[in-house]
C-alpha positions in Angstrom: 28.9 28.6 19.9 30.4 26.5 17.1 33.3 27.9 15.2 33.4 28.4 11.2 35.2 25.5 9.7 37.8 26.7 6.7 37.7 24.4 3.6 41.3 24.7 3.8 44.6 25.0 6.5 48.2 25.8 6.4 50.4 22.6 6.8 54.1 23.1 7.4 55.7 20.2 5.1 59.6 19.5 4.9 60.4 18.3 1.1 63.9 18.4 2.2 65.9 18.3 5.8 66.7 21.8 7.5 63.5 22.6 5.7 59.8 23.9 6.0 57.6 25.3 3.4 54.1 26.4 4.0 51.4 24.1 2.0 47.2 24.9 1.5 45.6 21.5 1.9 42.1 21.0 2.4 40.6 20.9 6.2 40.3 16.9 6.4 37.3 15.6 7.2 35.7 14.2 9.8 34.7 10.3 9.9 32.8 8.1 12.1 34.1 7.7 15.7 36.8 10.5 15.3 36.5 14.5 15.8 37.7 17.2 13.9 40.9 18.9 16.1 42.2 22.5 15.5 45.5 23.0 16.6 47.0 25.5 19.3 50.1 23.5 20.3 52.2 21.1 19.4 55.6 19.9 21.1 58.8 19.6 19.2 60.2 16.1 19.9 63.7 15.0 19.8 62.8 12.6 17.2 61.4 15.6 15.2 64.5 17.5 15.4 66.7 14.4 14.3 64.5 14.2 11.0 64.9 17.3 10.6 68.0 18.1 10.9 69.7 14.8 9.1 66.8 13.6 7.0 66.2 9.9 8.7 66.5 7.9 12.0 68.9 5.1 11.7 67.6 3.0 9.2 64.9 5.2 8.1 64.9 7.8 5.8 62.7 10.8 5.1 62.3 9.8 0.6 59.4 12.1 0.4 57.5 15.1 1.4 57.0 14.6 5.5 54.6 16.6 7.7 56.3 16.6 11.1 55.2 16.9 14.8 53.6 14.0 17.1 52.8 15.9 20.4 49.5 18.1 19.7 46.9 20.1 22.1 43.7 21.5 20.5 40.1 22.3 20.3 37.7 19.8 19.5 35.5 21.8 16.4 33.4 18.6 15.0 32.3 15.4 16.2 32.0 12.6 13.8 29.4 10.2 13.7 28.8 8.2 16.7 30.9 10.4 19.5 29.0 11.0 22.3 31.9 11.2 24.9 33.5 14.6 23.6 31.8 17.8 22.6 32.8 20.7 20.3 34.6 23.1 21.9 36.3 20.8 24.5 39.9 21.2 24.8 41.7 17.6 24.0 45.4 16.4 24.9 45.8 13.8 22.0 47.2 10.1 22.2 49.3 10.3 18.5 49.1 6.7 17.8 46.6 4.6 16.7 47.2 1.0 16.8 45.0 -1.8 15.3 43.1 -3.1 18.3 43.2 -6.5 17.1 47.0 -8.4 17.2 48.1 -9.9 20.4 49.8 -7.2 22.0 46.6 -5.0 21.5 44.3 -7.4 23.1 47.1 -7.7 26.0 46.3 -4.2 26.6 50.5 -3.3 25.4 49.2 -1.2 22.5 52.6 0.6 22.2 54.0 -3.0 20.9 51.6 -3.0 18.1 53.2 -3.1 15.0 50.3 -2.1 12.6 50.4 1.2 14.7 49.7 4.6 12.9 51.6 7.0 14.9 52.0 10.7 13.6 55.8 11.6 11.8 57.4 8.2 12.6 58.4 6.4 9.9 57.2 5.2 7.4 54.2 7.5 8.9 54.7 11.2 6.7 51.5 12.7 8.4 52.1 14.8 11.4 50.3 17.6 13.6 52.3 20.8 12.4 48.9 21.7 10.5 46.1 23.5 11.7 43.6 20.8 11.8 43.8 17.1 12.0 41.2 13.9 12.0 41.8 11.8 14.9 40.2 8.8 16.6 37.9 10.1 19.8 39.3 7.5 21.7 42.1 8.5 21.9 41.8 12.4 22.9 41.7 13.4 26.1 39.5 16.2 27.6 41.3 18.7 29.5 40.1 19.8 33.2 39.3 23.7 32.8 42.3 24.4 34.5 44.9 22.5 32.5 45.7 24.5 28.9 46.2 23.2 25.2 50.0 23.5 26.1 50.2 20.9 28.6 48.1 19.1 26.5 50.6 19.1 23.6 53.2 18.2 26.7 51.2 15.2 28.0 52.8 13.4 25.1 56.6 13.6 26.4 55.2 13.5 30.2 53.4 9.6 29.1 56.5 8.8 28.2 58.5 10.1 31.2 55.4 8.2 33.6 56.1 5.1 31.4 59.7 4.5 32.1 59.2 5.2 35.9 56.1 2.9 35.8 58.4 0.3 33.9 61.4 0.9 36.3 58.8 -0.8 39.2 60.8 1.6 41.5 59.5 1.8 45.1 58.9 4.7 47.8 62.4 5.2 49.5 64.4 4.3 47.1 67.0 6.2 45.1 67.3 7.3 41.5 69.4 8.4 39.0 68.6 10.1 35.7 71.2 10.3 32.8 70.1 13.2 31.2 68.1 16.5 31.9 66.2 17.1 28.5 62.8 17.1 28.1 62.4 13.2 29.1 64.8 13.7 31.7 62.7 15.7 33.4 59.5 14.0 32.6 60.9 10.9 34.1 61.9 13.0 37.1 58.4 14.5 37.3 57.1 11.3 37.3 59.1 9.7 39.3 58.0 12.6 42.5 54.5 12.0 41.7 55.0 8.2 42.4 56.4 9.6 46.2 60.2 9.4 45.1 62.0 11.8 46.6 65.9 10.9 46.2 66.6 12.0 42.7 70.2 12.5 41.2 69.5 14.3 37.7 73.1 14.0 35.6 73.9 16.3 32.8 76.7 18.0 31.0 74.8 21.2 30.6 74.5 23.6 34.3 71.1 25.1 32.7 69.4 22.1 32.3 70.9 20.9 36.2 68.9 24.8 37.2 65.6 23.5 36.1 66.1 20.1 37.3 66.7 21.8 40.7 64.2 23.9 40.1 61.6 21.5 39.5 62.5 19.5 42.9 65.8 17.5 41.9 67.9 16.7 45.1 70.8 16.1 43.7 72.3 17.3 40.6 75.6 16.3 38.8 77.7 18.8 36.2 79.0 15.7 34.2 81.7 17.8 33.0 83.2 19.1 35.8 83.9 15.6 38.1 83.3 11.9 37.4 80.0 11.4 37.7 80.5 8.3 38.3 82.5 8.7 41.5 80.2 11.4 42.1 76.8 9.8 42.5 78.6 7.1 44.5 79.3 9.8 47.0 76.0 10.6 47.1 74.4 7.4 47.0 76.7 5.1 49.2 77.2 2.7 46.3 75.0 3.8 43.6 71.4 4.6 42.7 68.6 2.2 43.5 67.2 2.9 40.0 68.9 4.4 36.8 67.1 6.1 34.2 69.5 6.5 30.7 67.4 9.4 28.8 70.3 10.9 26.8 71.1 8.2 24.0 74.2 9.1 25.0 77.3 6.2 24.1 78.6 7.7 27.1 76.3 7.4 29.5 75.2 4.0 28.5 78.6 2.8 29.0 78.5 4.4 32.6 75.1 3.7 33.8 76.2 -0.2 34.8 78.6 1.6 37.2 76.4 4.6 38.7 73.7 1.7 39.4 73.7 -0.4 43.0 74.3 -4.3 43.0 71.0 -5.6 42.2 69.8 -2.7 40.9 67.3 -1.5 37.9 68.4 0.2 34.8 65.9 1.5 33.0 66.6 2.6 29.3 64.9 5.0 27.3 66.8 7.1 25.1 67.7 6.7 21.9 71.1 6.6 20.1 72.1 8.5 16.8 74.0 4.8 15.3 71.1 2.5 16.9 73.8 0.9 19.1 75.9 1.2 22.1 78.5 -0.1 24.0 76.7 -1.7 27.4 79.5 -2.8 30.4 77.8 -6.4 30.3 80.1 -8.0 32.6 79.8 -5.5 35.5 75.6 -6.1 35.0 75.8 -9.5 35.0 78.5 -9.9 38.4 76.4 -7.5 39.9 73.3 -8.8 38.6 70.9 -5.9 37.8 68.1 -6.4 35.8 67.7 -3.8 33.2 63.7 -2.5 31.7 63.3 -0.7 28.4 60.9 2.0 27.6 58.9 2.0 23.7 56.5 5.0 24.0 53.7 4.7 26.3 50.7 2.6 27.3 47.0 3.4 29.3 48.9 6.4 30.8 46.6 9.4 29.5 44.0 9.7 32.6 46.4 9.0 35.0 48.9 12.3 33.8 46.3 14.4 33.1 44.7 14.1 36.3 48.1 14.7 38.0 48.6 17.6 36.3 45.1 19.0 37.0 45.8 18.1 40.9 48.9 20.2 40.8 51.7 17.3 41.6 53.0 17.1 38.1 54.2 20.9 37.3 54.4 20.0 33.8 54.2 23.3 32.1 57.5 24.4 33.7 59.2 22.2 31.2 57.8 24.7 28.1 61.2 27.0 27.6 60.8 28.0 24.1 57.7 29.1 22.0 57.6 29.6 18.5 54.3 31.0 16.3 53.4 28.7 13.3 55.1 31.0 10.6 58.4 31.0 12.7 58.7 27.0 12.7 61.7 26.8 10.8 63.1 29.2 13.5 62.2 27.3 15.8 64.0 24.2 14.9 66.9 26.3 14.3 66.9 27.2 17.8 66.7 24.0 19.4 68.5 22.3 17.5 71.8 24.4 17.5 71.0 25.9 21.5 70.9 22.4 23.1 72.4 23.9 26.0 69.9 26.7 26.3 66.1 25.1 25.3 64.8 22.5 27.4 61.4 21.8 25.5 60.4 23.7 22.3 56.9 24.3 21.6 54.8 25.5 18.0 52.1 27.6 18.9 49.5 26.8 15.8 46.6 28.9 16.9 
């Protein structure tokens, strides 16, 4: 049975940073080739949080009204004209970006190098998915298996990213890894990384909370940063270093020290961001020991593949939920993650 439509939603909107007020705009409608989506989760993303709380990225800065959130999971309520692949009422895991379809990189297949993209709250992008309802392109939502809920569809978004860096890594069965960092991505990667038959993970963090679900979630190995060199430690572990190295922190640290917790000839696979947009990298120590080092932008062609990993059971993806906040209580729930780092692993918005 169809559900009533509302001519109008709720739509959290930050006009300033450390801020949400509540707006009424109208329901958007639906066009050809797109379906009508109402809300029931959507994923708070580091990127969201840095808005947020310092009003830019780098570079760019938030200069007017901004509706954030780019990691949604939903209903499908309407089907515009020409969709014959969805149907109303099917639950949807939504790809957030929309890219052109027609420069070289899009007809490469590398969509996630497009540079007319649309993607949800990134710069100079205001629109987001903190709203009850959004328009989006049927292409590029996902129907969920019965089994798999709206809230690891709103994770998929994070998890494409995490499959994407191990895809990019090229890493093999029987090889070793290392992951800087046991956030959200962190664990994606790591998730990813055991669904591709890799087994020897070292997960590295500062914060013991974060190693407890790494562990938890099937980590071998897990470093307290803090508490030892890590450095010295993984090489303990590892005989010499990790096959593959996975930077998710954006840490200046950890950049520094990833050349050294990697294996002569090894990968290092990059994929967090930093707060300044730049780093110090120990060049000389990459070159003599000539590793080849892979970068991560977003995602690419990943959608089917996670989704159906999920559904089979070999990604455990909504472990990686820790906090959930209702719609009213979004400001809250920034809040939260923002200043309990070393308590929240992955903040989600319940919508509806």
């Amino acid at each position: 049975m169809e559900e009533k439509i509302p001519k109008r939603m709720r739509v959290a909107v930050m006009k300033k940073k450390q801020s949400f007020e509540f707006e009424e705009r109208p329901v958007p409608e639906v066009i050809a080739g797109s379906v009508l989506i109402r809300m029931e989760y959507v994923g708070i993303c580091g990127s969201d949080a840095h808005l947020y709380e310092h009003g830019g990225i780098g570079e760019n800065v938030v200069k007017e009204p901004m509706v954030l959130g780019h990691e949604p999971g939903g209903v499908v309520v309407a089907l515009g004209e020409g969709v014959s692949d969805l149907a109303v009422g099917d639950r949807v895991a939504v790809e957030p970006g929309v890219p052109c379809y027609t420069c070289t990189f899009c007809k490469e297949g590398r969509y996630n190098l497009c540079e007319n993209v649309y993607f949800y709250a990134s710069l100079p992008v205001t629109e987001g998915c903190f709203c009850e309802y959004i328009v989006h392109p049927a292409n590029l939502c996902f129907r969920l298996p019965e089994h798999v809920s709206t809230l690891e569809g709103a994770l998929m978004e994070p998890l494409a990213v995490g499959f994407h860096a191990a895809s990019q890594s090229g890493i093999k069965v029987g090889k070793s890894a290392a992951i800087l960092g046991a956030g959200c991505i962190g664990l994606a990667t790591m998730l990813s990384l055991k669904s591709m038959g890799v087994n020897d993970i070292t997960v590295i963090d500062l914060m013991e909370n974060r190693l407890e679900k790494a562990r938890s979630l099937g980590a071998k190995h897990t470093i307290l940063a803090g508490s030892c060199d890590p450095v010295a430690e993984l090489a303990k572990i590892t005989g010499g270093g990790a096959d593959y190295t996975f930077e998710t922190a954006g840490n200046e640290t950890t950049l520094l020290q990833i050349a050294k917790m990697t294996k002569r000839g090894g990968t290092i696979t990059l994929v967090g961001y930093t707060n300044k947009g730049i780093a110090p990298l120990n060049v000389n120590w990459i070159i003599d020991n000539e590793m080849t080092i892979k970068t991560v932008f977003r995602y690419r062609n990943h959608y089917p593949t996670i989704i159906k990993a999920v559904a089979e059971g070999m990604i455990p993806l909504k472990e990686i939920a820790s906090d959930i906040y209702e719609f009213q209580d979004i400001q809250k729930g920034f809040d939260y993650a923002i200043r309990h780092k070393d308590i929240v692993t992955k903040a989600v918005i319940r919508i509806s």
